[in-house]
N, C-alpha and C positions, 0 to 999 in steps of 0.2 A: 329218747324213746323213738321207737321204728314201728308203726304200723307197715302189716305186711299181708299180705291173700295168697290164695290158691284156689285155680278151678276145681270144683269136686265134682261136680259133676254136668253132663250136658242133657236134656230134657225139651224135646221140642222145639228145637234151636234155640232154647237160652239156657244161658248159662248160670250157672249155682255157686258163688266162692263162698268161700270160709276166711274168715279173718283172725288175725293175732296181735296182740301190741306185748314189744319187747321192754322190758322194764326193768332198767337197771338194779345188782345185787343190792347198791347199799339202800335201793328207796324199799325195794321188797324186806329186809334187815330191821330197816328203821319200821316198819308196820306189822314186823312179827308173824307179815305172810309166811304160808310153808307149800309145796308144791300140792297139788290134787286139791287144797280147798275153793267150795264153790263162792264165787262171787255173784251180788249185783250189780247190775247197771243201769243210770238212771240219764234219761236226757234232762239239761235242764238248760235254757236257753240253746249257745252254741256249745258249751261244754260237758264231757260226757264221766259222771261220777260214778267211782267204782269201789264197792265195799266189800269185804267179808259179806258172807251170808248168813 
């Protein structure tokens, strides 16, 4: 997996990215994700969990 960013935009000299993490066909396959469904995301300690909505 690849977390990855981009500036969107600049605001009063700081800046605003948006983030993405790439996630391999077979782990998305094996979870019966499909593209456009909304996910959560939950901190819990240092690890960050991601469900269906």
């Amino acid at each position: 997996m690849r977390l990855l960013s981009q500036t969107s935009r600049e605001y009063k000299g700081k800046e605003y990215k948006k983030f993405w993490i790439i996630i391999p066909n077979k782990l998305i396959e094996k979870l019966g994700w499909k593209t456009s469904e909304n996910l959560e995301g939950e901190v819990k300690g240092d690890k960050l969990i991601i469900e269906k909505d």
